[in-house]
Backbone as CSV, one residue per row, in Angstrom:
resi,resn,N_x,N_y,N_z,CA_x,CA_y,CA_z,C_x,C_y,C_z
1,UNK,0.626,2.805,-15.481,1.073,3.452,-14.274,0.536,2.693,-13.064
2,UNK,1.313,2.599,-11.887,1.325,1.537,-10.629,1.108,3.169,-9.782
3,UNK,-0.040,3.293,-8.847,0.566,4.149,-7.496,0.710,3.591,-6.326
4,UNK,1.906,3.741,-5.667,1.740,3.590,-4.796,1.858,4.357,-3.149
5,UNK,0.784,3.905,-2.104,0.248,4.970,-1.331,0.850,4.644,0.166
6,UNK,1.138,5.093,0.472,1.954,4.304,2.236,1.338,5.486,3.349
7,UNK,0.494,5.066,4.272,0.010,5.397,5.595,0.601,6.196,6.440
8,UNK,0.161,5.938,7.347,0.665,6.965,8.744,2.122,6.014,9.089
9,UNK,3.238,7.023,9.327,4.517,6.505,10.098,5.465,5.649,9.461
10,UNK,4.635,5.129,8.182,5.529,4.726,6.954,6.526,5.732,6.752
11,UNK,6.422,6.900,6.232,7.725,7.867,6.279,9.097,7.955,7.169
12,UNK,8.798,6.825,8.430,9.517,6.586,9.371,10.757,5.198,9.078
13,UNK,10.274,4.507,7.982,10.595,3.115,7.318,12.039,3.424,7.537
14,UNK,13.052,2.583,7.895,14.380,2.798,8.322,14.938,3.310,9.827
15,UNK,13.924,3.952,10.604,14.102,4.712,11.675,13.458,3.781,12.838
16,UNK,11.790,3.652,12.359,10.824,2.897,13.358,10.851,2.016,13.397
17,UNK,11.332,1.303,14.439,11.267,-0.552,14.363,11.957,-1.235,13.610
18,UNK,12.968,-1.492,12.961,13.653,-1.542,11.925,13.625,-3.090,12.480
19,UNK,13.440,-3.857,13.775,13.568,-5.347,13.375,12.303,-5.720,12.814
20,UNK,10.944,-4.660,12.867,9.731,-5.164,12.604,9.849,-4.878,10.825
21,UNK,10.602,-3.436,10.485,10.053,-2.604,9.574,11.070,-2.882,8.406
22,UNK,12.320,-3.008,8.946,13.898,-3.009,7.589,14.369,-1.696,8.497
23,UNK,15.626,-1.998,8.260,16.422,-0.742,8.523,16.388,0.281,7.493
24,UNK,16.005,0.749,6.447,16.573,0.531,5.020,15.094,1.863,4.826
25,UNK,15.161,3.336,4.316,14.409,4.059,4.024,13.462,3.654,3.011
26,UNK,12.416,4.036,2.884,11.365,3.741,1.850,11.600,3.700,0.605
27,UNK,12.510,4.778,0.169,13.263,4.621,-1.193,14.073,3.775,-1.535
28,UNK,14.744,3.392,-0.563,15.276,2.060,-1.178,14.350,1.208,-1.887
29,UNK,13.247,0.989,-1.069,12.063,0.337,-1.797,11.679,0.447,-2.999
30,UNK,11.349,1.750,-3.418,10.439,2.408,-4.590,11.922,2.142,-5.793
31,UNK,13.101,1.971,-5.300,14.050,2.078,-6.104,14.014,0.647,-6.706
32,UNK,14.235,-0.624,-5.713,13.863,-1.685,-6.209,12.802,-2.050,-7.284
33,UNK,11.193,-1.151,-6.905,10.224,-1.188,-7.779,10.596,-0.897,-8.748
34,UNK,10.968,0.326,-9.372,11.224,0.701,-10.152,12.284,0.225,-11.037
35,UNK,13.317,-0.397,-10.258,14.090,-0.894,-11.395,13.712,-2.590,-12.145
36,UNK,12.964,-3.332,-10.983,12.049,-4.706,-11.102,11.095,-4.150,-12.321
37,UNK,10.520,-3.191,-12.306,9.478,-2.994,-13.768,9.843,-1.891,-14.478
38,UNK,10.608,-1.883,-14.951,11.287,-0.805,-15.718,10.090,-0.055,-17.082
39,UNK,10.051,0.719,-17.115,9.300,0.948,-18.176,7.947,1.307,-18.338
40,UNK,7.735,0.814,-16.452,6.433,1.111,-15.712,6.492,2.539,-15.343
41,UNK,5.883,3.529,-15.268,5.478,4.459,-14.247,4.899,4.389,-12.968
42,UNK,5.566,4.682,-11.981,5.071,4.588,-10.747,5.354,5.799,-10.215
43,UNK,4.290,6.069,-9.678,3.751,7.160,-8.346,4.028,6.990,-7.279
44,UNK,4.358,7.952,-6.540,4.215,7.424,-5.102,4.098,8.825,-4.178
45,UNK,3.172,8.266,-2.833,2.825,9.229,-2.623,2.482,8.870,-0.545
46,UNK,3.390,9.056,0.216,3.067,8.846,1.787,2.284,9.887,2.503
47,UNK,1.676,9.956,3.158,0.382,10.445,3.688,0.211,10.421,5.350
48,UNK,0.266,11.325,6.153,-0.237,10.660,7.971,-1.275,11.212,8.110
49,UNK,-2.000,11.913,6.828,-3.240,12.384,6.925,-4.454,11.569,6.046
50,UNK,-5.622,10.747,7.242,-6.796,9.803,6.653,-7.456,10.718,5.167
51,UNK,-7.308,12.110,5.040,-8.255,12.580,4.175,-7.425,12.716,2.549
52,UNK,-6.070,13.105,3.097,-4.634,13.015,1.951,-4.809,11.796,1.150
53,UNK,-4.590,10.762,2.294,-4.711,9.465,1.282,-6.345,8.937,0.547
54,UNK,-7.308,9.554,1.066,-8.596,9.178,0.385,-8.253,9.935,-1.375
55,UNK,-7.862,11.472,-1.101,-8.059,12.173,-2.223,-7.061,11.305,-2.912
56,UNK,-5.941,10.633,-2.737,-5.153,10.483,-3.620,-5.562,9.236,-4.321
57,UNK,-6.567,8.038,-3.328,-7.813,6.818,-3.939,-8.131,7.456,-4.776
58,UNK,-9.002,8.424,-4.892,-9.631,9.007,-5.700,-9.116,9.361,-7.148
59,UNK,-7.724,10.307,-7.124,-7.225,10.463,-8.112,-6.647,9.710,-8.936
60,UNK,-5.997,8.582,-8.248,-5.547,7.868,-9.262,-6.029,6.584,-9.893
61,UNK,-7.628,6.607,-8.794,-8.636,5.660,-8.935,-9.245,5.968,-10.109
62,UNK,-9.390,6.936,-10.740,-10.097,7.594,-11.702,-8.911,8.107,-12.562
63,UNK,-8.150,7.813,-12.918,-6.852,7.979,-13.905,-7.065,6.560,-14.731
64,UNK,-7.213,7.278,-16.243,-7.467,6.501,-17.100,-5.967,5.825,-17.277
65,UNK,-5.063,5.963,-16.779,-3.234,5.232,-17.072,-3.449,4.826,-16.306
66,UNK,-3.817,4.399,-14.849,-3.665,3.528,-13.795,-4.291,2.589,-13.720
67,UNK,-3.280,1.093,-13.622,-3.282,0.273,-13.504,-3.683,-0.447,-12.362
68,UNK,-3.690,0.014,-11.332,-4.000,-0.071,-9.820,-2.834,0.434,-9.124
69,UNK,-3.477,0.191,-7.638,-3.105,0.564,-6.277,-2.520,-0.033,-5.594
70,UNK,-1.055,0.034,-5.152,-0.861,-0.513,-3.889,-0.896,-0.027,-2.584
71,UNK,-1.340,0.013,-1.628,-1.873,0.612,-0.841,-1.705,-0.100,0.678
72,UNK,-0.480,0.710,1.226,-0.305,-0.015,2.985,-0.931,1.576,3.849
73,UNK,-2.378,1.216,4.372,-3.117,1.834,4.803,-2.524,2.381,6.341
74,UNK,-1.359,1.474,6.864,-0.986,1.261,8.031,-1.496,1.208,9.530
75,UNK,-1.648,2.057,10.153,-3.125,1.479,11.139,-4.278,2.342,10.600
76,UNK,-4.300,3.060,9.778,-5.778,3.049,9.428,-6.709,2.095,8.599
77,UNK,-5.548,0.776,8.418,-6.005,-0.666,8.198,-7.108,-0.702,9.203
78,UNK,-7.240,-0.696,10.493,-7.479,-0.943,11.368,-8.877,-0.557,11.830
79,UNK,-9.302,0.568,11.629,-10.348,1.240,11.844,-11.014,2.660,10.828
80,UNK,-10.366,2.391,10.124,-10.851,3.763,8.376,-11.866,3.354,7.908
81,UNK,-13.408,3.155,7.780,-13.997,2.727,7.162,-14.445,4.163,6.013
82,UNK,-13.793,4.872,6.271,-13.977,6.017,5.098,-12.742,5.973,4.484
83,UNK,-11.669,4.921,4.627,-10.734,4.510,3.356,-11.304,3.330,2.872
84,UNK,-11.815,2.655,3.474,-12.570,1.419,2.879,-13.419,2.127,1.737
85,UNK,-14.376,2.559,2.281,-15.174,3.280,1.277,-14.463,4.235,0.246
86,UNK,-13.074,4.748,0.044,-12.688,5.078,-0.967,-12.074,4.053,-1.910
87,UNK,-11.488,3.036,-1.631,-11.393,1.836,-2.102,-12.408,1.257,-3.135
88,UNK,-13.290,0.865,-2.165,-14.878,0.793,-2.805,-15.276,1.488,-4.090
89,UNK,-15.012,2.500,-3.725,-15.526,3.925,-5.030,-15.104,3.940,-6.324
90,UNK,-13.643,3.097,-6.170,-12.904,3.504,-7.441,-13.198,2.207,-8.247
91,UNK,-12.440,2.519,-9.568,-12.784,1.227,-10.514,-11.609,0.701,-10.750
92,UNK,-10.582,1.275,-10.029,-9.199,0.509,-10.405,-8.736,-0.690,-8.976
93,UNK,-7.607,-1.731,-9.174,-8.012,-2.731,-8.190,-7.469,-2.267,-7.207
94,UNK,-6.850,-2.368,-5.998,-6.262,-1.996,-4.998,-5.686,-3.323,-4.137
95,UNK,-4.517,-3.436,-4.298,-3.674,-4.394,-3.014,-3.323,-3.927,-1.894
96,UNK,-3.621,-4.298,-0.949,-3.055,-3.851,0.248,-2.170,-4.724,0.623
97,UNK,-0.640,-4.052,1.079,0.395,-4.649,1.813,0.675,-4.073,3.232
98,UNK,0.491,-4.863,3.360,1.644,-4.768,4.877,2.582,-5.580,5.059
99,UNK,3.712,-4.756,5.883,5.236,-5.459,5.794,5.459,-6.378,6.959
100,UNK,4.529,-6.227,7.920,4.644,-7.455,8.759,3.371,-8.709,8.219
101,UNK,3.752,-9.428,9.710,2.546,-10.352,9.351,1.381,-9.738,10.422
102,UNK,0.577,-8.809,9.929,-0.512,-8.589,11.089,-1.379,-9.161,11.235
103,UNK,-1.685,-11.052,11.146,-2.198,-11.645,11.733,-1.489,-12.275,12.819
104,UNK,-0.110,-12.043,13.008,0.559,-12.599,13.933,1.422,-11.568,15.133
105,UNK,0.771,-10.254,15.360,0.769,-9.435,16.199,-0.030,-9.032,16.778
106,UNK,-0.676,-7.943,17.558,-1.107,-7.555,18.434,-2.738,-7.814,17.986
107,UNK,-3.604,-8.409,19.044,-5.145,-8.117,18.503,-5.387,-7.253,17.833
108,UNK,-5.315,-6.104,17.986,-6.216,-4.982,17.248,-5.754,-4.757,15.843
109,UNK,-4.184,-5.070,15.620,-3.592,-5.058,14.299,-4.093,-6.535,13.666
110,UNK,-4.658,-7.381,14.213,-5.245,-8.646,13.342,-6.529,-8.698,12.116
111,UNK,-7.008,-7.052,12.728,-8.058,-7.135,11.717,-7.861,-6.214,10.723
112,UNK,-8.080,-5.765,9.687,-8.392,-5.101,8.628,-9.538,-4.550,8.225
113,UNK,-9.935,-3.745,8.427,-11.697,-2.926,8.139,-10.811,-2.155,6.299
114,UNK,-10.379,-2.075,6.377,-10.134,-2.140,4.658,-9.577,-2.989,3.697
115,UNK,-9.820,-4.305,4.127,-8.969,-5.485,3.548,-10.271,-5.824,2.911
116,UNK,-11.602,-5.531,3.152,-12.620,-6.019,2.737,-12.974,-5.492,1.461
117,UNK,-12.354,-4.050,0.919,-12.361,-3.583,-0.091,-11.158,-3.912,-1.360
118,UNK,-10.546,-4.238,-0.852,-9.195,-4.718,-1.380,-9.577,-5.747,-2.324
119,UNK,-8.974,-5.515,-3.779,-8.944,-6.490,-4.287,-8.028,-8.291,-4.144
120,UNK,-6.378,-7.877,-3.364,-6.173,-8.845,-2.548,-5.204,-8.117,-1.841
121,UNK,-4.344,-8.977,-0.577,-3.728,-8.403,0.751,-2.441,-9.556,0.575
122,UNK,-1.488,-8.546,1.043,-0.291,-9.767,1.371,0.223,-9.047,2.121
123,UNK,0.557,-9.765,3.097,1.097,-9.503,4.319,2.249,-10.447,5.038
124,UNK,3.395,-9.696,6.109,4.719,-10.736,5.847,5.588,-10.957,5.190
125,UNK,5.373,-10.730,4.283,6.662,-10.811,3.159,7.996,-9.707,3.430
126,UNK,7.647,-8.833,4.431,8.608,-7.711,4.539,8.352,-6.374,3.204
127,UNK,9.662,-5.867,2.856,9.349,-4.897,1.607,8.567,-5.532,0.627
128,UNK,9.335,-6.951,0.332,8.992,-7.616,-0.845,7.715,-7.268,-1.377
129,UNK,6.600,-7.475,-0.433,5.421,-6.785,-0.359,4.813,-6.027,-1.605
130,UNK,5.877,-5.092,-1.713,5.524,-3.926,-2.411,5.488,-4.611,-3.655
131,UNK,6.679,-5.591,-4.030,7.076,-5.955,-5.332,6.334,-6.663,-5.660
132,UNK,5.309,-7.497,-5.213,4.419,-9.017,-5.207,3.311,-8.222,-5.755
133,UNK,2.764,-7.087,-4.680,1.655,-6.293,-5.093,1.666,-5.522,-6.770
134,UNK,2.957,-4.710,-7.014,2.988,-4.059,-8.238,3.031,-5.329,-9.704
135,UNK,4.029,-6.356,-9.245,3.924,-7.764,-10.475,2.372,-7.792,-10.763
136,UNK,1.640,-8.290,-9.597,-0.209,-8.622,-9.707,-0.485,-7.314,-10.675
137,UNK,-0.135,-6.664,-10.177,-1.387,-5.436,-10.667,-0.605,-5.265,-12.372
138,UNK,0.569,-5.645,-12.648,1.193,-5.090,-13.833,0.801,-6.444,-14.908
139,UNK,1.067,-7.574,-13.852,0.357,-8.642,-14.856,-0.616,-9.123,-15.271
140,UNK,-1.373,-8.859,-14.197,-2.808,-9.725,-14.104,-3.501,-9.346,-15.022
141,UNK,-3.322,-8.689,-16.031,-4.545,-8.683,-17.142,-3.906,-8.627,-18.637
C-alpha cells in the first residue's frame, strides 16, 4: 500500500492556478496512479488542517502494509516543523512532491523545513510528481 497525502489548497487542483497547478482535478491524478500500478493499493487522503495531516503520518507511518508516503505538504513545506517531526517519527520512507519547481519561485517557497525529513523530494515535474514518487517507493526495495 502507497498513501498518498496532499496539503492545504491542493483540493483546489484544477480551479487554483491552473497555469502553475494543471487545469485537471486531483483525481484525475490518483486515477493515473492507480491505473500506472495496478494491483497496488493506494490511499489517499487531502487535509487544510496541520494536525489532520500529522495524524494521518502517523497512521499510515505505523501500518505494517505501507510501503511509504507521498506527501505534498504544500506551504506547510514551508514552515511545519511539527510535520517535519512527524515525518521523522515514522519508520516508513516519505517523498515529498511538489508540482511546481519551488526553487524557482517566490523566496519563502524556496525553502523546505520538511524536506529535511524526507526521504527524497521532486519537484517540477508537474502531476508527474506523484507518479515518480509512488514508482520509488513501490520499487526501491
Amino acid at each position: 500500500m502507497i498513501a498518498i497525502i496532499n496539503g492545504p489548497n491542493l483540493n483546489l487542483l484544477g480551479k487554483r492556478e491552473p497555469e502553475i497547478y494543471g487545469a485537471e482535478p486531483f483525481e484525475t491524478t490518483l486515477l493515473s496512479i492507480t491505473e500506472e500500478f495496478k494491483g497496488e493499493q493506494i490511499e489517499y487522503l487531502q487535509s487544510n488542517t496541520e494536525g489532520e495531516i500529522i495524524d494521518a503520518l502517523h497512521q499510515f507511518g505505523y501500518n505494517s502494509n505501507c510501503k511509504g508516503i507521498v506527501l505534498n505538504p504544500g506551504a506547510y513545506a514551508h514552515y511545519s516543523i511539527a510535520i517535519a517531526d512527524a515525518i521523522s517519527a515514522i519508520p516508513v520512507p516519505v517523498v515529498e512532491v511538489h508540482i511546481s519547481n519551488i526553487h524557482a519561485r517566490e523566496e519563502f517557497r524556496q525553502k523546505s523545513v520538511t524536506a529535511r525529513a524526507a526521504t527524497a523530494i521532486i519537484a517540477g515535474f508537474g502531476r508527474r510528481g506523484y507518479n515518480m514518487a509512488a514508482d520509488y517507493l513501490i520499487n526501491s526495495k
